[in-house]
SEMARMI-216524 format. One line per 5 residues: number of its first residue (from 1); their letters; for each residue z, x, y of C-alpha. Coordinates in nm, 2 decimals, decimal comma. Layout:
N
NUM = A = Z X Y  ...
//
This chain:
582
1 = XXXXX = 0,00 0,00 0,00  0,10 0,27 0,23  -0,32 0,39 0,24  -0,41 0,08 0,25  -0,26 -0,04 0,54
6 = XXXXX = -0,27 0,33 0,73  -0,68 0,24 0,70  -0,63 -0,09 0,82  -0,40 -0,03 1,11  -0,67 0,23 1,21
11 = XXXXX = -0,87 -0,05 1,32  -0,98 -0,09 1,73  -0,75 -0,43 1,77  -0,46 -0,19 1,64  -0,55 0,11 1,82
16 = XXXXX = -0,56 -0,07 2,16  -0,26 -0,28 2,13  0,01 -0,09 2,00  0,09 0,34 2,05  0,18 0,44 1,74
21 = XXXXX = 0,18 0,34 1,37  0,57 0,22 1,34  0,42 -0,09 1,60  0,07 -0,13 1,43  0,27 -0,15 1,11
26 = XXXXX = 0,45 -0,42 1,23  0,19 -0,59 1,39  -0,09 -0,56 1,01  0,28 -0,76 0,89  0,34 -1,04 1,14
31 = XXXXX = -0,12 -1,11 1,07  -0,16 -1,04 0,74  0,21 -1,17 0,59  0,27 -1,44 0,86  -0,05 -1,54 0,94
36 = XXXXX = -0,02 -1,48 1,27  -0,33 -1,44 1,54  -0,42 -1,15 1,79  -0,22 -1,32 2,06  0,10 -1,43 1,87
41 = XXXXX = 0,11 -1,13 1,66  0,13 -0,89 2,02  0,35 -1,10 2,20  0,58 -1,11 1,86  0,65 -0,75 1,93
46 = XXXXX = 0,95 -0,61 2,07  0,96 -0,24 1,96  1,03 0,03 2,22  1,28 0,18 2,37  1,58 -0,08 2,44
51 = XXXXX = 1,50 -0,26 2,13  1,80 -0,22 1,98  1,66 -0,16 1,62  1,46 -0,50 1,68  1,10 -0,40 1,61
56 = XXXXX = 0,94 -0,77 1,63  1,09 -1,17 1,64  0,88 -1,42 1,53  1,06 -1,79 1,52  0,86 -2,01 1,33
61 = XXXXX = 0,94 -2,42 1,42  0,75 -2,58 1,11  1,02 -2,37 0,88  1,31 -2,35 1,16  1,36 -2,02 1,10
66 = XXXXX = 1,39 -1,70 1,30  1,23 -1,37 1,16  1,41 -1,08 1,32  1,17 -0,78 1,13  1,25 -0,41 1,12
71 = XXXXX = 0,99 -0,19 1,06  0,96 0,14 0,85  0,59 0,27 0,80  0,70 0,57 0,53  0,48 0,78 0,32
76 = XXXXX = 0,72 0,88 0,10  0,84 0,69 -0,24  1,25 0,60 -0,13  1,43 0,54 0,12  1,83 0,56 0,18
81 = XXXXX = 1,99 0,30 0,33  2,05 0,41 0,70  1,73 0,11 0,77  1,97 -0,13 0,60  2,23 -0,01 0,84
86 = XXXXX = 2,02 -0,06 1,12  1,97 -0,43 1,03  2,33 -0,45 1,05  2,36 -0,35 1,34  2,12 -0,55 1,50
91 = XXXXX = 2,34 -0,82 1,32  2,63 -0,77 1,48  2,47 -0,74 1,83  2,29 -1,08 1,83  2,66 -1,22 1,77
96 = XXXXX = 2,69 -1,16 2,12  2,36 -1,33 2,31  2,45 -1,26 2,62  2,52 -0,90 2,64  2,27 -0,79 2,38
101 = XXXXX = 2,01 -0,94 2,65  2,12 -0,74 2,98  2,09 -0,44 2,75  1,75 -0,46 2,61  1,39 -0,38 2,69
106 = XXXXX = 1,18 -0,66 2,87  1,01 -0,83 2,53  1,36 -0,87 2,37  1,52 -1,01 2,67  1,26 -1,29 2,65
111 = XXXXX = 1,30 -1,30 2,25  1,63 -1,34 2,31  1,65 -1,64 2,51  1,44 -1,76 2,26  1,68 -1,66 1,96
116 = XXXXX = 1,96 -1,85 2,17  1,75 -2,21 2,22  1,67 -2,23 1,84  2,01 -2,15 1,72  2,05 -2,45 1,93
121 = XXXXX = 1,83 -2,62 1,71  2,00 -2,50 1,42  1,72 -2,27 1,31  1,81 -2,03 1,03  1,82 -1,65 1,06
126 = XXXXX = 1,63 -1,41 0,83  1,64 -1,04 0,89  1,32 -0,87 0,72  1,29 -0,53 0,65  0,99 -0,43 0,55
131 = XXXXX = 0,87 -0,10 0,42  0,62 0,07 0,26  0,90 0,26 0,05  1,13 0,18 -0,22  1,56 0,16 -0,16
136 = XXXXX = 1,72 0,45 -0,37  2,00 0,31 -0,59  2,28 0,39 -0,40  2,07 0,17 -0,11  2,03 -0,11 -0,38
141 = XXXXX = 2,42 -0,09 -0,37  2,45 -0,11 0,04  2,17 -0,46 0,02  2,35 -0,64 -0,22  2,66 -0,59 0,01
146 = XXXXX = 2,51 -0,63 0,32  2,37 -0,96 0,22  2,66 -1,12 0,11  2,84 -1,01 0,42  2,53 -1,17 0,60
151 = XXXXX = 2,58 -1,48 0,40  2,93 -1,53 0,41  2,97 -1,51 0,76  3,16 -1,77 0,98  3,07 -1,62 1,24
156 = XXXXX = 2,66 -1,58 1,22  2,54 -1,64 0,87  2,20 -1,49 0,81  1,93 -1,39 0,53  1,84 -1,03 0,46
161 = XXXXX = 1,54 -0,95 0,27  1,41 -0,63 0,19  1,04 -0,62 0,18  0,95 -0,26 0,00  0,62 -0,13 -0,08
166 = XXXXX = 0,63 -0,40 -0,48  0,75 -0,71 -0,26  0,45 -0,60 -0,03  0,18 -0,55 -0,24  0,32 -0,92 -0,38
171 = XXXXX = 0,31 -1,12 -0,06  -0,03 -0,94 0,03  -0,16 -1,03 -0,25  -0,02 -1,40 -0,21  -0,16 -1,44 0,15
176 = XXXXX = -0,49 -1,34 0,03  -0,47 -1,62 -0,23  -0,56 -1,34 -0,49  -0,43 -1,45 -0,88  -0,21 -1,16 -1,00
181 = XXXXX = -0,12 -1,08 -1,37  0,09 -1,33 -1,54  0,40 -1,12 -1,76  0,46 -1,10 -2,08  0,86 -1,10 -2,17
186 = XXXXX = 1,11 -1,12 -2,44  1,41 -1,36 -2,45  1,74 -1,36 -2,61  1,79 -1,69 -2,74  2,12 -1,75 -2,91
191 = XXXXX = 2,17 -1,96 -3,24  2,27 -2,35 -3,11  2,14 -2,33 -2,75  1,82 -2,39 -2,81  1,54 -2,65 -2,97
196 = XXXXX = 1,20 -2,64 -3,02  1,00 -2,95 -2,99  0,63 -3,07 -2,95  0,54 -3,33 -2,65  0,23 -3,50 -2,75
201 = XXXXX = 0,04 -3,16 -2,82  0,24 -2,94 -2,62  0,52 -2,71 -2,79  0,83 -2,65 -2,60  1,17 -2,53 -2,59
206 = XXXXX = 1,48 -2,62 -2,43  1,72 -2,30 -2,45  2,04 -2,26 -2,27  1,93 -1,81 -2,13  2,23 -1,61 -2,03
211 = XXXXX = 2,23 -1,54 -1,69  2,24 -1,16 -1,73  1,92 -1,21 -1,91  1,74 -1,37 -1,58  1,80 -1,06 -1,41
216 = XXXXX = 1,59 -0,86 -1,63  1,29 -1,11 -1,60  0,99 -0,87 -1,45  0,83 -1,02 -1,15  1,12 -1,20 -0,95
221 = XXXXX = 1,14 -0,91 -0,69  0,78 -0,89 -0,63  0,69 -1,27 -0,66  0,43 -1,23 -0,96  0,65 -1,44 -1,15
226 = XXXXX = 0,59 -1,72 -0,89  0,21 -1,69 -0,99  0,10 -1,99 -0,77  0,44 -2,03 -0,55  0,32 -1,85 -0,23
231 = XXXXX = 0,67 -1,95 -0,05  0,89 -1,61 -0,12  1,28 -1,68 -0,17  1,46 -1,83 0,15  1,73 -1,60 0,03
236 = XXXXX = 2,09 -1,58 0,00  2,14 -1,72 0,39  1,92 -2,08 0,32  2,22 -2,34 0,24  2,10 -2,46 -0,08
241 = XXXXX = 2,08 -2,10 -0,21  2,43 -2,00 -0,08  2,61 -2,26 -0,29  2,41 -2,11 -0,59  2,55 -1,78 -0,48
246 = XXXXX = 2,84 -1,91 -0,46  2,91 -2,04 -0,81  2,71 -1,71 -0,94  3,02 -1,52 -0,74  3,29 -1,71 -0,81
251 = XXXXX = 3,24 -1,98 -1,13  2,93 -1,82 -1,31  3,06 -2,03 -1,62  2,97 -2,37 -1,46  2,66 -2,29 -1,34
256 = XXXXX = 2,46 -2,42 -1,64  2,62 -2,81 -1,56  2,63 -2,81 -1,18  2,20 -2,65 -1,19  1,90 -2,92 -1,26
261 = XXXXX = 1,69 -2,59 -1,49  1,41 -2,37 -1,51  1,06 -2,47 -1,59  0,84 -2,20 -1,69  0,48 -2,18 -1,87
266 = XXXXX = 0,31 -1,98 -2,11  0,05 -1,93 -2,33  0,21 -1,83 -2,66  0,60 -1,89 -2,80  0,71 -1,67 -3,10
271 = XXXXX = 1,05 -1,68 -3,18  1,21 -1,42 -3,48  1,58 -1,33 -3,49  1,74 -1,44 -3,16  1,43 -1,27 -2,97
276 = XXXXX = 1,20 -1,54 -2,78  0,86 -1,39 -2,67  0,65 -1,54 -2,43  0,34 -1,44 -2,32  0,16 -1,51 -1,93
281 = XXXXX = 0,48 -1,60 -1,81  0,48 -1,82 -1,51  0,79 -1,99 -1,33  0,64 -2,31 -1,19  0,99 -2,45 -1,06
286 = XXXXX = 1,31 -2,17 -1,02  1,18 -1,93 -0,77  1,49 -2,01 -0,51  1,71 -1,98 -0,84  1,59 -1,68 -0,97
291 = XXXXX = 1,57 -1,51 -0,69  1,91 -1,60 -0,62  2,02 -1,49 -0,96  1,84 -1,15 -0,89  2,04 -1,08 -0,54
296 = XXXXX = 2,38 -1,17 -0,71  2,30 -0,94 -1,03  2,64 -0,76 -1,00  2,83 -1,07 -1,02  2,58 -1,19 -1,32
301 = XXXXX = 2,59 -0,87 -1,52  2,93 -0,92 -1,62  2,97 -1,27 -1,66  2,94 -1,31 -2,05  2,98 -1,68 -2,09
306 = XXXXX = 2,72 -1,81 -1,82  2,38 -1,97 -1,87  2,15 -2,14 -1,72  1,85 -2,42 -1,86  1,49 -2,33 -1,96
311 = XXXXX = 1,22 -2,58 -2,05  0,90 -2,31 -2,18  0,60 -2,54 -2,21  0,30 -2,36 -2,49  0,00 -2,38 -2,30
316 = XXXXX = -0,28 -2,21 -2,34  -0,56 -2,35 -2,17  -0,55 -2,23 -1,82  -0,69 -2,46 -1,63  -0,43 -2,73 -1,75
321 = XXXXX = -0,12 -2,42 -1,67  -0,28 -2,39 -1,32  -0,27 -2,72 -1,30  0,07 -2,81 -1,37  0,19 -2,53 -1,21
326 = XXXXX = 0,02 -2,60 -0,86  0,18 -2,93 -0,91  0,50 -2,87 -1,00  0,52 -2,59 -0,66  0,40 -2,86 -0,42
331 = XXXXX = 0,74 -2,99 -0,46  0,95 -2,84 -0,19  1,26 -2,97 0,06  1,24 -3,31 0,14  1,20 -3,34 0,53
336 = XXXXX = 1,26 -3,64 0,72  0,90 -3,63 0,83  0,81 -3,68 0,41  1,08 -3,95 0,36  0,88 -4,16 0,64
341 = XXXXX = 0,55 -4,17 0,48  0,67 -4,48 0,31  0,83 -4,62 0,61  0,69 -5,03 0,65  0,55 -4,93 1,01
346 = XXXXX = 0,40 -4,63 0,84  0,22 -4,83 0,58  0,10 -5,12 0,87  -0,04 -4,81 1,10  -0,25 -4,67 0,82
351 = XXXXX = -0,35 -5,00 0,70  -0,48 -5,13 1,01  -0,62 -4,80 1,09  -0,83 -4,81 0,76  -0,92 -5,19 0,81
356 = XXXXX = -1,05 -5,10 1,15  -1,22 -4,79 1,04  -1,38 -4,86 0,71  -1,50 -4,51 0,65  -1,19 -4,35 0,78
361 = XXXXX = -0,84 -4,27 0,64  -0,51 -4,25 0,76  -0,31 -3,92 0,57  0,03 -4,01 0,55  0,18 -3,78 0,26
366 = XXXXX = 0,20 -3,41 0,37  -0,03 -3,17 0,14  -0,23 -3,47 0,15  -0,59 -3,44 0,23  -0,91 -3,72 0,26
371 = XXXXX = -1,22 -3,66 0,07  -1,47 -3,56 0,28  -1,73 -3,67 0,03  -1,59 -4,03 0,04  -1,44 -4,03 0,42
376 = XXXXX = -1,56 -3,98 0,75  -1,39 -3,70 0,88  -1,43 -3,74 1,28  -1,18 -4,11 1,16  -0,91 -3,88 1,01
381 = XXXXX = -0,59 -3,96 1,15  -0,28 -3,78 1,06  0,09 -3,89 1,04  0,25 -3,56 1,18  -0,01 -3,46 1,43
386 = XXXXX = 0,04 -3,87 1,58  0,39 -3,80 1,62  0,35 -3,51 1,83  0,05 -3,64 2,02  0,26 -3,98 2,09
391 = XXXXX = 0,54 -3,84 2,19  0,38 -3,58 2,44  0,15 -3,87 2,61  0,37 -4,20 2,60  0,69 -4,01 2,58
396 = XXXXX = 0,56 -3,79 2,86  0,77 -3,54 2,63  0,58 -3,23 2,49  0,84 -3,02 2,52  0,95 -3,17 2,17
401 = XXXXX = 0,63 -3,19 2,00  0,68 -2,85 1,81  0,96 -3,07 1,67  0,87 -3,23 1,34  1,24 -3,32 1,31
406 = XXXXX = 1,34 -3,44 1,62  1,03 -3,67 1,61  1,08 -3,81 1,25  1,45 -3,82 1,24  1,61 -3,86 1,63
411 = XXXXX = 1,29 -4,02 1,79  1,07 -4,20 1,49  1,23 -4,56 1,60  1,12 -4,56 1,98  0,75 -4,39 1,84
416 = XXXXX = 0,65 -4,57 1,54  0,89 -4,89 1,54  0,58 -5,08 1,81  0,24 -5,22 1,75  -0,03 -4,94 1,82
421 = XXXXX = -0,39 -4,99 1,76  -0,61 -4,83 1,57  -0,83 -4,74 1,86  -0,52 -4,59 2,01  -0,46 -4,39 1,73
426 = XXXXX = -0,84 -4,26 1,74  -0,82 -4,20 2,16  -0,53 -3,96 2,08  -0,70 -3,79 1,77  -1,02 -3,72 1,96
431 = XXXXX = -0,84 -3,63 2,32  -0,60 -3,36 2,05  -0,93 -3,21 1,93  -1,12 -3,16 2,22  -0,81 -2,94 2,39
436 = XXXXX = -0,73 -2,79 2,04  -1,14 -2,64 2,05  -1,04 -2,47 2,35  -0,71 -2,30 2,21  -0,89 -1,99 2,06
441 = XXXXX = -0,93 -1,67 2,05  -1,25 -1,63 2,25  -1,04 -1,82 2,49  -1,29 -1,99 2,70  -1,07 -2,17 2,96
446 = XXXXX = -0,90 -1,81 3,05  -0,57 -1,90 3,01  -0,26 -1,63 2,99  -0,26 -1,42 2,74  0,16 -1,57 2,66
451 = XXXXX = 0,02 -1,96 2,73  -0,26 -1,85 2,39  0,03 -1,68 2,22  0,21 -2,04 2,22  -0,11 -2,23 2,06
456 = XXXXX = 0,19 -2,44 1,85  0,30 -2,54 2,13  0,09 -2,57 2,48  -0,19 -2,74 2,38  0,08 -3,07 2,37
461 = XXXXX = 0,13 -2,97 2,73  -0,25 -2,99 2,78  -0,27 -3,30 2,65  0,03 -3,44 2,87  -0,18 -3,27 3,12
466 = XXXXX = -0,50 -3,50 3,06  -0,24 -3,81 3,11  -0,10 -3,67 3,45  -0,48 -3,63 3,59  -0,52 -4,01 3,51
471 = XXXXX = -0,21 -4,15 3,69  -0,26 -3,92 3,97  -0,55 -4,07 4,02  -0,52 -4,39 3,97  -0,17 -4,39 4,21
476 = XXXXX = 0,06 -4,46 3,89  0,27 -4,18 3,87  0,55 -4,31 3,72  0,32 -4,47 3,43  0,14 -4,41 3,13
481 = XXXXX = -0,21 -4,43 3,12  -0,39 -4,62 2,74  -0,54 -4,33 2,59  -0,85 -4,54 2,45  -0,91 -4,65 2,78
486 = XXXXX = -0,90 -4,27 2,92  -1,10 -4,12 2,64  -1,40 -4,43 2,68  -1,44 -4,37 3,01  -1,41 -4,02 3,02
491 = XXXXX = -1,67 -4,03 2,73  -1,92 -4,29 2,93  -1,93 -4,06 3,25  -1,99 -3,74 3,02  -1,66 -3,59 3,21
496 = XXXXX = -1,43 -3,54 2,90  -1,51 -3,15 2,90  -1,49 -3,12 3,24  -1,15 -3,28 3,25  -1,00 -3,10 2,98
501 = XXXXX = -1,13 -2,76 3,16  -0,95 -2,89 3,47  -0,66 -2,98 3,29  -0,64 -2,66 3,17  -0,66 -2,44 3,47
506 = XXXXX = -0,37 -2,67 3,63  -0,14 -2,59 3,31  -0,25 -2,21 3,33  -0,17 -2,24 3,72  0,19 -2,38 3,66
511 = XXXXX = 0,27 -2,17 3,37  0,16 -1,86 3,60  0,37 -2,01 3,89  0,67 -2,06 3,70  0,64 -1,69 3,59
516 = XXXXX = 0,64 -1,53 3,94  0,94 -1,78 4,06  1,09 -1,59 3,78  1,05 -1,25 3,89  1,06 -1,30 4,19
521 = XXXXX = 1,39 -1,41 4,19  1,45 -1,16 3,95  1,52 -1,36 3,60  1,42 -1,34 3,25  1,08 -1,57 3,17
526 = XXXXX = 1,05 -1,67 2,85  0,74 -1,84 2,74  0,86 -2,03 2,50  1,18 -2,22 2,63  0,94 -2,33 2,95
531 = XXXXX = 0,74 -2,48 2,71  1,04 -2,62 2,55  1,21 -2,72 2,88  1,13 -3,05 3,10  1,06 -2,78 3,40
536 = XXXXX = 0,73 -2,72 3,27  0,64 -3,08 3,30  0,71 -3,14 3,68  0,55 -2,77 3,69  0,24 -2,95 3,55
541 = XXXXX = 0,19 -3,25 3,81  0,24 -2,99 4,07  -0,02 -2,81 3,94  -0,19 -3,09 3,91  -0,12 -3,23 4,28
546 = XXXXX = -0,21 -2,92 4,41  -0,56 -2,91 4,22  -0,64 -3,27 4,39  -0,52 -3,15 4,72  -0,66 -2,80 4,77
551 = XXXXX = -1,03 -2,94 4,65  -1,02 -3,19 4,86  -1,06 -2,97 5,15  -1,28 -2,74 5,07  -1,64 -2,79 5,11
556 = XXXXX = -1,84 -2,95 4,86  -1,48 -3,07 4,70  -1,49 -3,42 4,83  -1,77 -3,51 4,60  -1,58 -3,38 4,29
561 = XXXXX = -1,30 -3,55 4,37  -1,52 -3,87 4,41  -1,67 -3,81 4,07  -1,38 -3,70 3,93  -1,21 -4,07 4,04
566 = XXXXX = -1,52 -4,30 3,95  -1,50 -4,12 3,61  -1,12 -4,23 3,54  -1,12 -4,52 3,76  -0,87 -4,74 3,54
571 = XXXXX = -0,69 -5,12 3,60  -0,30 -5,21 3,63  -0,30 -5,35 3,34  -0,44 -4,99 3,11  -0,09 -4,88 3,22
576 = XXXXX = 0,22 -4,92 3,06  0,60 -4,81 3,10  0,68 -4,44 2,92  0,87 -4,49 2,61  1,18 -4,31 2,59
581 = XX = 1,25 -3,98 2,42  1,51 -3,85 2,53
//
């Protein structure tokens, strides 16, 4: 991995970003292992001096999670734990927000006001180390004790996960889709806990494995045996995997009646003399548990009366494992968004949306996807992206629509508990898409490098930004404007690209102004709690105001204006009260 990714981060976009290969290291990470792009990858970075062994932060919403990653590009085969150290450390500092900020560089000052407004939102912490080395022992030693101090704090619980050069190569591999080798592995299976049966024409067996055997399962480090789970272990710091920690520390013995199992596939079962050998090995549901089990080995090595469930399904055709397999892993955390796919007002929306659409479809389910073959994709609605889009344009509220929970737990009633039509649903889709096509990176509207960093986010302001422009000029500022309405006239005057270029320049405008009222009154700006903060919406209509104003005046400016109003020229009655949000 190490020549690998020393070719790749030889690459111009590497070269001309980041000085030296500890940052470009960082950066091939944050794009290649979080996905991230050009623009949220550099402003991601935090190394330097002041950075208080803090190389990047990256705090992903969808999972609620912050990534606080420290970076060691080595050439060599070990390393000794003074990175592991470092991590600590770092630990201990962001225990105290406030200080840690007026003693770091400029990026982590912003990161950190970041850090502070999603602990807020009780986001989770996960400390990454990632390295192109291996720990020596005595540093295997220092993780396992470092993360259970992480863990178990009152104070600041937290994840630490080591990514070495094996774990690497794994989630590389993962992100590129690629199928890795499935494992062959032997079993001790113990005379009375187990059973052998046949399902149909399936073989299986049901054996109660000793936990010290778990830990000697090739694969769980790395993630090969996760074959089709992409999603690496939340570690020790997620809640559901610190009560497993817990009984693995402290009542290893009742683990095998307070945990639901193990399901694994394979394509061949012999058992001989208390030795079970499986061959292409996959765990299809266990990779929180294993792993788990494989970060509390110490406590599991010498527990000699602890087990835990197995079902090992025979399969040998492959298609039918990679079947089963992808659809056992699709399971994950229920989320309140998923347990209101079913909701009644749900079920009307999507029923009067595909009655009014007869070659559309309404998504619902997430992982859900229409046919394209049998649908008509440009009358694709989807449940999560209408939550956001309603509650940034009749909520007047994007500042929560990187919130999936807030919208489908705190706010679902006042958003989806209404009549909304079908066309309204469609005006909303369509108005989404036409800003989203602009949020790129050949960035055609020219907007601030830190605005495109945020494309989770800011494109909901752009689309507030579309409703402003129609109350402002229809006088009705303190209403909001039916989206159908807005998008069939802006559609029937041929303006709608004009508008969302204007639109955009007056959020670029306001995000810029808010950043020099920053400096200039000498404060920290971060990026992402304006977007997050109700600031940047009367930022917005100043912007906005200002646009309307200034062109006004200047020559030829009159006649836009003019245009601008006949094209968006609305009644009383297309406006409505905003619904509350907050």
């Amino acid at each position: 991995m190490y020549e690998k990714i020393k070719a790749e981060i030889a690459q111009e976009y590497y070269l001309n970003h980041f000085p030296d290969d500890g940052q470009r290291f960082v950066a091939w990470y944050l794009r290649n292992i979080h996905n991230l792009d050009t623009y949220e990858t550099k402003n991601c970075i935090t190394d330097g001096a002041g950075d208080k062994q803090i190389d990047a932060v990256y705090i992903d919403d969808q999972a609620s999670t912050i990534y606080i990653i420290q970076g060691k590009f080595y050439k060599s085969d070990t390393v000794g734990g003074e990175p592991l150290r470092e991590v600590l450390a770092s630990w201990v500092l962001i225990q105290n927000l406030p200080q840690l900020q007026n003693d770091a560089n400029e990026k982590l000052r912003i990161k950190i006001g970041e850090i502070a407004t999603a602990l807020q939102d009780d986001y989770e912490i996960c400390f990454e180390l990632i390295t192109t080395a291996g720990l020596t022992e005595a540093a295997k030693k220092d993780l396992a004790a470092f993360q259970e101090t992480l863990a178990e704090s009152d104070t600041l619980s937290a994840n630490l996960v080591v990514v070495d050069h094996e774990t690497l190569r794994g989630r590389y591999d993962a992100a590129l889709n690629r199928n890795r080798p499935y494992i062959n592995h032997e079993f001790t299976v113990e005379p009375g806990k187990y059973m052998e049966m046949r399902i149909g024409a399936t073989r299986a067996v049901i054996a109660a494995v000793p936990l010290r055997e778990c830990i000697k399962i090739p694969g769980v480090k790395d993630g090969t045996l996760f074959r089709k789970n992409v999603r690496q272990s939340l570690g020790t710091g997620n809640k559901v995997n610190k009560g497993i920690a817990r009984t693995l520390r402290h009542n290893p013995e009742e683990f095998f009646f307070l945990h639901n199992g193990i399901t694994a596939i394979c394509s061949s079962i012999q058992i001989d003399d208390g030795v079970m050998r499986v061959r292409e090995l996959n765990v299809v549901n266990g990779c929180q548990s294993l792993s788990t089990i494989f970060s509390c080995s110490e406590s599991v090595r010498s527990a000699s009366d602890a087990y835990v469930m197995f079902r090992f399904y025979e399969i040998d055709d492959p298609e039918r494992a990679d079947n089963i397999s992808t659809s056992t892993n699709s399971q994950s955390a229920v989320k309140a968004r998923d347990l209101r796919s079913n909701d009644k007002y749900v079920l009307q929306m999507k029923k009067a949306y595909e009655q009014f659409y007869t070659d559309g479809y309404f998504v619902t389910k997430r992982g859900e996807q229409a046919d394209p073959v049998k649908y008509n994709t440009a009358h694709t609605a989807e449940l999560t992206a209408l939550g956001k889009q309603l509650i940034a344009w009749h909520s007047q509220r994007p500042t929560i629509s990187y919130s999936e929970s807030k919208i489908f737990d705190k706010y679902f009633d006042q958003l989806f508990h209404r009549d909304y039509s079908p066309e309204k649903v469609q005006a909303l889709s369509e108005l989404y898409s036409a800003v989203h096509r602009n949020w790129n990176s050949d960035n055609p509207l020219s907007l601030n490098e830190a605005l495109l960093a945020m494309k989770a986010y800011a494109p909901y302001h752009h689309l507030y930004a579309v409703s402003v422009l129609a109350c402002e000029i229809n006088r009705m500022q303190d209403l909001v404007p039916n989206p159908a309405v807005v998008l069939k006239k802006l559609k029937d005057s041929n303006q709608l690209e004009s508008v969302i270029e204007l639109t955009g320049q007056c959020l670029n405008m306001a995000f810029e102004t808010a950043v020099e009222d920053a400096v200039q009154n000498n404060r920290v700006f971060s990026p992402q709690n304006w977007s997050k903060a109700k600031a940047s919406l009367k930022d917005i209509r100043t912007a906005i105001k200002q646009y309307l104003l200034v062109t006004k005046s200047v020559q030829g400016g009159k006649q836009v204006i003019e245009t601008l109003s006949r094209s968006l020229q609305m009644a009383k009655d297309d406006f409505e009260s905003r619904w509350t949000a907050d």
